[in-house]
C-alpha positions in Angstrom: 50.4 79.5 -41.7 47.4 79.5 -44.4 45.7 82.6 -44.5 41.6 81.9 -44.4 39.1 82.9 -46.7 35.5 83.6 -46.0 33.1 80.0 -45.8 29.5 81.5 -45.4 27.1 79.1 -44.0 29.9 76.9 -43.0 28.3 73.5 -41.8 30.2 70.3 -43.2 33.5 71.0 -40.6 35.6 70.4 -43.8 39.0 72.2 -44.7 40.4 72.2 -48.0 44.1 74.2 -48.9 45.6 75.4 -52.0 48.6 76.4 -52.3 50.7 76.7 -55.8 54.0 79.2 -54.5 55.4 80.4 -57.6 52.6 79.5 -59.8 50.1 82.5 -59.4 48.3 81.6 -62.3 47.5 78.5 -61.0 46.7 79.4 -57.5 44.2 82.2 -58.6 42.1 79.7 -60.7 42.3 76.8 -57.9 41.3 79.2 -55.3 38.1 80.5 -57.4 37.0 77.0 -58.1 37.7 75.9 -55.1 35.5 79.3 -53.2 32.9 78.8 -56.4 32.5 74.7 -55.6 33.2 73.7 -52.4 32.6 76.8 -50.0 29.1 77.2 -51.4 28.8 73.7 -49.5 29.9 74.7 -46.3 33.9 74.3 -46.9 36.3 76.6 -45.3 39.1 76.7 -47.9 42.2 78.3 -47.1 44.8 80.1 -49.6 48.3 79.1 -48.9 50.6 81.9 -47.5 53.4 81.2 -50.2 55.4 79.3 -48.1 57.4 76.2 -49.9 57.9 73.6 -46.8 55.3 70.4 -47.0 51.7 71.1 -45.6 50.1 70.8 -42.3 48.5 67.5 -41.9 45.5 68.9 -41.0 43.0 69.4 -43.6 40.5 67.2 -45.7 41.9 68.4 -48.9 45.0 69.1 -50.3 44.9 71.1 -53.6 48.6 72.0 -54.0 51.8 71.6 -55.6 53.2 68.5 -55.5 56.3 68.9 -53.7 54.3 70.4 -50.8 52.1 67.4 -50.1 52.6 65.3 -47.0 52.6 61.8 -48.0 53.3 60.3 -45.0 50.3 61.2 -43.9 48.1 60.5 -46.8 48.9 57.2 -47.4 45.8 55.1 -47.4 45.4 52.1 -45.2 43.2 49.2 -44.4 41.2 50.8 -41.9 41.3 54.4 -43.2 40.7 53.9 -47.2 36.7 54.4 -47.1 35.9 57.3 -49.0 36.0 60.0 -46.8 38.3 58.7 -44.0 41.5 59.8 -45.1 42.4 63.6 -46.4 42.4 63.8 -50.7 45.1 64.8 -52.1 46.0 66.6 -55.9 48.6 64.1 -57.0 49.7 60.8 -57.1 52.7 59.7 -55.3 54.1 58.2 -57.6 53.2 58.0 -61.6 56.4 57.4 -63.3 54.4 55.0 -66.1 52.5 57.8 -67.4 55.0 61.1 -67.0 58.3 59.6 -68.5 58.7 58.6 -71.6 60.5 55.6 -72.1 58.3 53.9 -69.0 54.9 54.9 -71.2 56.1 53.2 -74.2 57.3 50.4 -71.9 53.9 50.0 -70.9 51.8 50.6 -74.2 54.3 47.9 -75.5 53.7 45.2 -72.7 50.2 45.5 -72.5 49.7 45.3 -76.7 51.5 42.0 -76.8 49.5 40.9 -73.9 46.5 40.9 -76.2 44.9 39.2 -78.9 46.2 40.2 -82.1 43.7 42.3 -84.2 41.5 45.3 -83.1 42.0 45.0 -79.5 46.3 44.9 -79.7 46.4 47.8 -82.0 44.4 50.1 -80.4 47.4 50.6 -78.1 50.0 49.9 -80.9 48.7 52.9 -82.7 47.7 55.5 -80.4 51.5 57.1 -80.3 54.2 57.2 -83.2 55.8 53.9 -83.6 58.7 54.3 -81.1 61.5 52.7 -79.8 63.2 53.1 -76.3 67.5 53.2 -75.7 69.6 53.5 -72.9 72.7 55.2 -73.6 75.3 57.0 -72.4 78.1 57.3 -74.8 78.0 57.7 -78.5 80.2 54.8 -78.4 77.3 52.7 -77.2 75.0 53.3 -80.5 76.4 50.3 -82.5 75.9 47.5 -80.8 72.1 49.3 -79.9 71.7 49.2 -83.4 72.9 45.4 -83.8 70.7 44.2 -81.0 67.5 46.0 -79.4 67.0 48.4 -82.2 67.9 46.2 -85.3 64.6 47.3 -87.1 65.6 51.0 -86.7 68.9 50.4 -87.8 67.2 48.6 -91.5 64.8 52.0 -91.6 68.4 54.1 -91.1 70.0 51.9 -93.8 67.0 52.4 -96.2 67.3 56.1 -96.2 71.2 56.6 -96.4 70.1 54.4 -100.0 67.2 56.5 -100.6 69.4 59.5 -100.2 72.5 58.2 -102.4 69.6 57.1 -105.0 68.6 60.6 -104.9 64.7 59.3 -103.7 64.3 62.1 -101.1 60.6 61.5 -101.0 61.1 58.5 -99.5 63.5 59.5 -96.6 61.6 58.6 -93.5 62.7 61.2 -90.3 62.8 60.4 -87.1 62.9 62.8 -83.8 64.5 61.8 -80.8 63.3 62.9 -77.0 65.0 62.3 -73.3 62.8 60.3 -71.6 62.6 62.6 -68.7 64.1 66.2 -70.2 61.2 69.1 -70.4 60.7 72.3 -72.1 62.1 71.0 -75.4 65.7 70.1 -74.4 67.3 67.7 -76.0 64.7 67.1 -79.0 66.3 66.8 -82.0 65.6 65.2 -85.7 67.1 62.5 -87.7 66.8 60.7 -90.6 69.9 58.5 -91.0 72.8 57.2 -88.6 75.6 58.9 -89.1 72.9 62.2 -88.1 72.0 60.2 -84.8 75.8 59.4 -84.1 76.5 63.4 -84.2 73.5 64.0 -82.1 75.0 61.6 -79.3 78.4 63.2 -79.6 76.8 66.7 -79.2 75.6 64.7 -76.0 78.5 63.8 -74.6 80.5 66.1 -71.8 83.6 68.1 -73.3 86.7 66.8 -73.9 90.0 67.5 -71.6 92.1 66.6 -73.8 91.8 70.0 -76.5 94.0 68.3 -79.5 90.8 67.6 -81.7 90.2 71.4 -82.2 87.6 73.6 -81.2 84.0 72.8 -80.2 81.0 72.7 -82.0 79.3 76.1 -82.7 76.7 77.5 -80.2 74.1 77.3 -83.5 74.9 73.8 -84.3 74.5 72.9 -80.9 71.3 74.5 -80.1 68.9 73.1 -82.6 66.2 75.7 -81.4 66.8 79.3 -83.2 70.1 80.0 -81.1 69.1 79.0 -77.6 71.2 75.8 -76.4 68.7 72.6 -75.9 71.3 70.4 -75.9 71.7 67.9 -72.6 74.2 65.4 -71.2 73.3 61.5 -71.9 75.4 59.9 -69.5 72.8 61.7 -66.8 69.6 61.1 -68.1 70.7 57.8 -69.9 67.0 56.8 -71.4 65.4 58.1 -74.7 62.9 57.5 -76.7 62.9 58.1 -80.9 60.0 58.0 -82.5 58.2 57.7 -86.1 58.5 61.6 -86.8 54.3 62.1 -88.1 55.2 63.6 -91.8 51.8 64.5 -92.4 50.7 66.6 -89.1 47.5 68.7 -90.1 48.6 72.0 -91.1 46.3 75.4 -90.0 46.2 79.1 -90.8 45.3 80.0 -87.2 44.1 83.6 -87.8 42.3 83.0 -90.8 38.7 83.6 -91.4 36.5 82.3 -94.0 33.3 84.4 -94.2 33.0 84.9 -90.5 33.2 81.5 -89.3 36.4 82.5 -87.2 35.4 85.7 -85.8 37.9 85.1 -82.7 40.7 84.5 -84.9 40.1 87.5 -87.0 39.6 90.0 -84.4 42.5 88.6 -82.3 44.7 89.0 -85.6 43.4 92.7 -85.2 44.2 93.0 -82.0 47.9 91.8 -82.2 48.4 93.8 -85.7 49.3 90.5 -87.8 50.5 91.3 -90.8 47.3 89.8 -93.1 49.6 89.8 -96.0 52.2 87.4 -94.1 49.9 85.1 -92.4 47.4 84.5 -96.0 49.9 82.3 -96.9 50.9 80.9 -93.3 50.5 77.4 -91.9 51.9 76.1 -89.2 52.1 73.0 -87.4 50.5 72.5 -84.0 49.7 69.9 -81.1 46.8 70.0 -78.5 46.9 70.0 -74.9 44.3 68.2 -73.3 44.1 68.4 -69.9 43.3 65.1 -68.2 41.7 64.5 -64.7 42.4 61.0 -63.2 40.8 59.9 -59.9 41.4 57.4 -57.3 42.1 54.0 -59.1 40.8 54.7 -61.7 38.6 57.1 -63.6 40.2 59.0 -66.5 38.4 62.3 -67.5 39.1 64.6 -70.7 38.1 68.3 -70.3 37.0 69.0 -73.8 38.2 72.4 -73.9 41.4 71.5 -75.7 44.4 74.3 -76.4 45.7 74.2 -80.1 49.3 75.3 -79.5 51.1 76.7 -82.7 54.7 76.7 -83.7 56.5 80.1 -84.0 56.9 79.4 -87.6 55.4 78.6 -90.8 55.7 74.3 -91.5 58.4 72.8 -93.4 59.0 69.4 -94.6 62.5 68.3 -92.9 65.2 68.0 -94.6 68.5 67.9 -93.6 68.2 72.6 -93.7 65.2 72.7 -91.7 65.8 70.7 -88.8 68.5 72.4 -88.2 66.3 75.2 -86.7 63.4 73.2 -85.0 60.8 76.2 -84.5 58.7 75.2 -87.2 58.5 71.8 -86.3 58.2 71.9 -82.3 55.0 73.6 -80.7 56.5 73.5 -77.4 56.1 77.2 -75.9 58.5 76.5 -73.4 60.6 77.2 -76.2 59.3 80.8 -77.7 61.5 83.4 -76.8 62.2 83.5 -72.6 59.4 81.4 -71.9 57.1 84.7 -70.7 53.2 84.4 -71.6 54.0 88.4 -73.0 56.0 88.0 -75.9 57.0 85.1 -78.5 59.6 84.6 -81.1 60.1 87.8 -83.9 58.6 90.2 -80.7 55.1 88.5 -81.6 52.5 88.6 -78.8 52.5 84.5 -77.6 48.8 84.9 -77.3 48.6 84.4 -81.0 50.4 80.8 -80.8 47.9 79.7 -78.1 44.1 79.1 -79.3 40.9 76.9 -78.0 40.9 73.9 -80.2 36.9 74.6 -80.8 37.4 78.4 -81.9 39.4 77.3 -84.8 36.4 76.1 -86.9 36.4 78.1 -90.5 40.5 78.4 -90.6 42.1 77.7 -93.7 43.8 74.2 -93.4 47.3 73.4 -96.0 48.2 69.7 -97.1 51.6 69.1 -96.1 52.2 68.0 -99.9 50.3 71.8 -101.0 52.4 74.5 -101.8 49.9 77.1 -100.6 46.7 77.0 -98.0 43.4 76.2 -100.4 41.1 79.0 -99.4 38.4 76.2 -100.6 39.8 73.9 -97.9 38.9 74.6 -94.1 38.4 73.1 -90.5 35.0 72.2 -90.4 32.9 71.9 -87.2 32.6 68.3 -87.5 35.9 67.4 -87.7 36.6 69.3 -84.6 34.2 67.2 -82.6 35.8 64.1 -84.7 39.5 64.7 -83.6 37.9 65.2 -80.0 36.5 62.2 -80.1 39.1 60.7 -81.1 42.0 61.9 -78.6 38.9 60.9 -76.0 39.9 57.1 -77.0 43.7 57.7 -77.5 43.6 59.3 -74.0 41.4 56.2 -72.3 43.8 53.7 -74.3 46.9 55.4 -73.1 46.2 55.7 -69.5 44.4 52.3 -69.5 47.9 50.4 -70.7 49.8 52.7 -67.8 47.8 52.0 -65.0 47.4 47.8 -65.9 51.0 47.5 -67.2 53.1 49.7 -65.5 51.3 49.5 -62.6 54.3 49.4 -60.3 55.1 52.8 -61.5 51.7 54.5 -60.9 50.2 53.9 -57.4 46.8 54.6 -57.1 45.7 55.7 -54.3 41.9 55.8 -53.6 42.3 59.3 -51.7 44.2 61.4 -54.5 43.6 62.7 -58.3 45.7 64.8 -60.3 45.5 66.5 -63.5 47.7 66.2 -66.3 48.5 67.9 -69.1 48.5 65.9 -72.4 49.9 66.7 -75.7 48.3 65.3 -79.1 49.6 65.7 -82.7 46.4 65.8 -85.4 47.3 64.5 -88.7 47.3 61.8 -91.4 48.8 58.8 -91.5 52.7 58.6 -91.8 53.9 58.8 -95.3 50.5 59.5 -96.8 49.1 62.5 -99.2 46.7 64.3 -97.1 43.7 64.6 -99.6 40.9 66.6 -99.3 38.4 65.2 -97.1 40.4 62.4 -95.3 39.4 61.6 -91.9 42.2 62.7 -89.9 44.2 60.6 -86.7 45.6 61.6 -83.4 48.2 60.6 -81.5 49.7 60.8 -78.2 52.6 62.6 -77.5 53.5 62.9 -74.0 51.9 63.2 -70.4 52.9 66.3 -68.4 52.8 66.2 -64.8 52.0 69.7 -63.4 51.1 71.0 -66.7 51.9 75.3 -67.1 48.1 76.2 -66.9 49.8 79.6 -67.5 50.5 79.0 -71.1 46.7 79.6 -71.7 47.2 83.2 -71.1 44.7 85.6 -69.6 42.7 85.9 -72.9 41.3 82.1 -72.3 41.8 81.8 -68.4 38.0 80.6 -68.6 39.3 77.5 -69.7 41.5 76.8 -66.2 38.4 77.7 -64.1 35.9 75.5 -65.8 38.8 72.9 -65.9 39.2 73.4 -61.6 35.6 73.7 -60.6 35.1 70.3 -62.5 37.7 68.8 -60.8 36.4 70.1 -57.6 33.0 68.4 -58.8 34.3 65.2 -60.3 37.0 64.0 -57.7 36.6 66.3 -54.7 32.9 66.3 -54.0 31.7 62.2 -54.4 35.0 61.5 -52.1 33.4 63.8 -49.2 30.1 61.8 -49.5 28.3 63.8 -51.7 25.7 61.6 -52.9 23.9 63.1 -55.7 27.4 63.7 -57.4 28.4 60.2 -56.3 25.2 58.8 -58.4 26.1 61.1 -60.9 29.5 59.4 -61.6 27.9 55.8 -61.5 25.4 56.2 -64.4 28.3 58.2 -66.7 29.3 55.8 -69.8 32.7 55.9 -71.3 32.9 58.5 -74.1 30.0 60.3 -72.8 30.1 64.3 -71.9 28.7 65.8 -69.1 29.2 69.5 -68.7 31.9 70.3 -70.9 33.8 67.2 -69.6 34.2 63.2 -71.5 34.8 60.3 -69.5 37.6 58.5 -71.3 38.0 55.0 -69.2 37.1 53.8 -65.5 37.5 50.5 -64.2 38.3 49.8 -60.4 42.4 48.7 -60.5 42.2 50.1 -56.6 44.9 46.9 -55.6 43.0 46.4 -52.3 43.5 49.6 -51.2 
């Protein structure tokens, strides 16, 4: 049963539940957006008792974990799809086209070609890494790959075994591979030529019975992550994705300060007792996550309080010594340490590896080609409201191509919205000398269904609450026939921001629903 919560002046009749077992962070910042927004307007809202088996079909709103949703009973109909009629719920049933990786590719790909060439087509060619999609399952299988679907990857791996035998390192281009449903980092790993790729697939591949061959490989060339064991089985997940590895990602001091402008970073490198010495010369690579609201069928919302997440350790180039330990190339904090918000890699406090994308105006910024940070060269105000902007458009490009092309994989429902997290890499183009002053790019990453609000930590839990009371206002409220926010919605333009929130995209795809 769902334990109640006080709903003074309770008039509307409506119920809404959360409920996020396991996920306390979560459920304490739902449940205060949820008392803030909705029982202020005569809601009762109820906080879920903990319990994991799917909710009671009762209620106007669902705000809870996926796997807890009854979806039998939310399914929209001809009769029942008015706003209103049927109960909301917090995720899509299914949205396969956004949250794996080889199906969003699939459909940046097939809507591009479907388009004019020019402007228009490479708007959606651009806004991830060029990439290319494989279905493998043996090592075995990588040749004939090669010969046929991925023939242009295979004259890009045959360019760089000549580059290296030439002795023309600059000129090596990398590539990083990713499971096109793994999380939390596993199975990432770095290439830049085929016989690399070839041992990465044999790492892959379930042990041997037959023991003649010798010994296995070690548990640190295995791992690719500091020690800890990323490494998956291909013949179960089957689909990857590689990808153009960005060699010019925008490089930041975090907890530098120049004359003030960083006050938060300073004191917070205070606070955690970072060695100033160590981090004057630090910069590290990093990747925002945006979280995204997308309702009904479909309007796509960015809330512009945007996470820089920072790798454990300073940048280097790769080479074929670096990517052998991937923590200063991944920012995935899944992967520092055990996982806890507490404590990071090197017994550093995570908190310091998390920051708001906004406070990091004034820190000392490092060209990838630089051998030090330029104390002359810092992240100016503007450009953080330019890269903003910009992953605004990425984010609306991205989402448009997954709902029009891989429609079959995303059903829209008119009664449900969901919020996902997405990660963006800021940076300059591939294989170009970041000089001072040039505008920077962003690109998509991945989509991340039931994002870990947790990784925000209690120092910017703000962030969450803001992020849940405007989803209470954005999707929840105009569905329940709130009029004023209803009208509200209507007269918002695309790339416009309204109270902290940008509307990326909306167009009605609601498939006669």
């Amino acid at each position: 049963m769902a334990a109640k919560t006080d709903s003074p002046g309770s008039t509307s009749g409506k119920t809404a539940l959360v409920s996020f077992p396991g996920a306390d962070y979560t459920q304490a910042a739902a449940l205060r957006a949820a008392r803030q927004v909705l029982s202020s307007r005569g809601w009762q809202v109820e906080q879920g008792d903990g319990a994991t088996e799917t909710a009671p079909s009762d209620k106007d709103l669902y705000l809870v974990d996926y796997d807890l949703l009854p979806f039998e009973d939310l399914l929209p109909g001809p009769s029942s799809s008015a706003k209103g009629k049927q109960p909301q719920c917090s995720s899509y049933v299914i949205r396969k086209a956004l949250i794996r990786k080889h199906y969003l590719a699939s459909a940046l790909n097939t809507y591009a070609v479907k388009l004019p060439p020019g402007a228009a087509s490479n708007r959606f060619r651009t806004c991830t890494p060029q990439t290319w999609h494989l279905e493998i399952q043996f090592a075995d299988e990588l040749d004939e790959l090669l010969m046929d679907d991925l023939y242009d990857l295979a004259e890009l791996l045959e360019a760089n075994e000549a580059a290296v035998q030439q002795e023309r390192l600059a000129d090596v281009k990398w590539f990083i591979l990713k499971p096109g449903m793994a999380d939390r980092g596993n199975g990432i790993r770095i290439f830049s030529t085929l016989e690399q790729l070839q041992t990465i697939f044999e790492e892959f591949e379930p042990d041997s019975d037959d023991e003649e061959d010798g010994a296995s490989c070690s548990e640190e060339e295995q791992s690719g992550y500091g020690g800890k064991d990323t490494s998956v089985m291909a013949s179960q997940l089957r689909h990857f994705v590689i990808q153009e590895y960005l060699a010019s990602p925008l490089l930041i001091n975090p907890v530098s300060s120049q004359q003030g402008q960083n006050a938060l970073a300073a004191s917070l490198s205070q606070k955690l007792r970072v060695d100033s010495d160590a981090t004057g010369s630090s910069a590290r690579k990093f990747h925002l996550r945006a979280y995204v609201l997308c309702v009904a069928g479909l309007a796509v919302y960015l809330h512009d309080d945007m996470l820089a997440l920072f790798a454990p350790l300073d940048y280097q180039a790769p080479t074929n010594d670096t990517v052998r330990d991937l923590r200063c190339h991944l920012t995935n904090t899944c992967l520092q340490d055990d996982g806890s918000l507490a404590v990071g890699n090197d017994a550093r406090p995570k908190e310091e590896n998390v920051f708001l994308w906004s406070d990091l105006a004034g820190s000392t910024i490092k060209r990838v080609d630089a051998e030090q940070p330029c104390d002359d060269e810092t992240l100016s105000a503007e450009t953080i409201q330019d890269v903003r902007r910009k992953a605004s458009g990425v984010i609306g490009a991205a989402f448009e191509a997954a709902a029009k092309a891989g429609s079959i994989h995303w059903q829209m429902w008119p009664n449900a919205f969901e919020v996902f997290g997405v990660d963006l890499l800021v940076g300059h183009d591939s294989g170009q000398s970041a000089d001072k002053g040039e505008e920077l790019n962003v690109w998509l990453l991945e989509v991340n269904a039931q994002p870990d609000f947790a990784q925000t930590g209690v120092r910017l839990n703000a962030v969450i609450d803001h992020l849940f009371e405007r989803v209470c206002e954005i999707a929840v409220l105009p569905y329940h026939s709130q009029e004023e926010h209803q009208r509200e919605l209507d007269e918002w333009k695309v790339g416009e921001s309204r109270h902290g929130t940008t509307l990326c995209f909306k167009e009605d795809l609601g498939r006669g629903f």
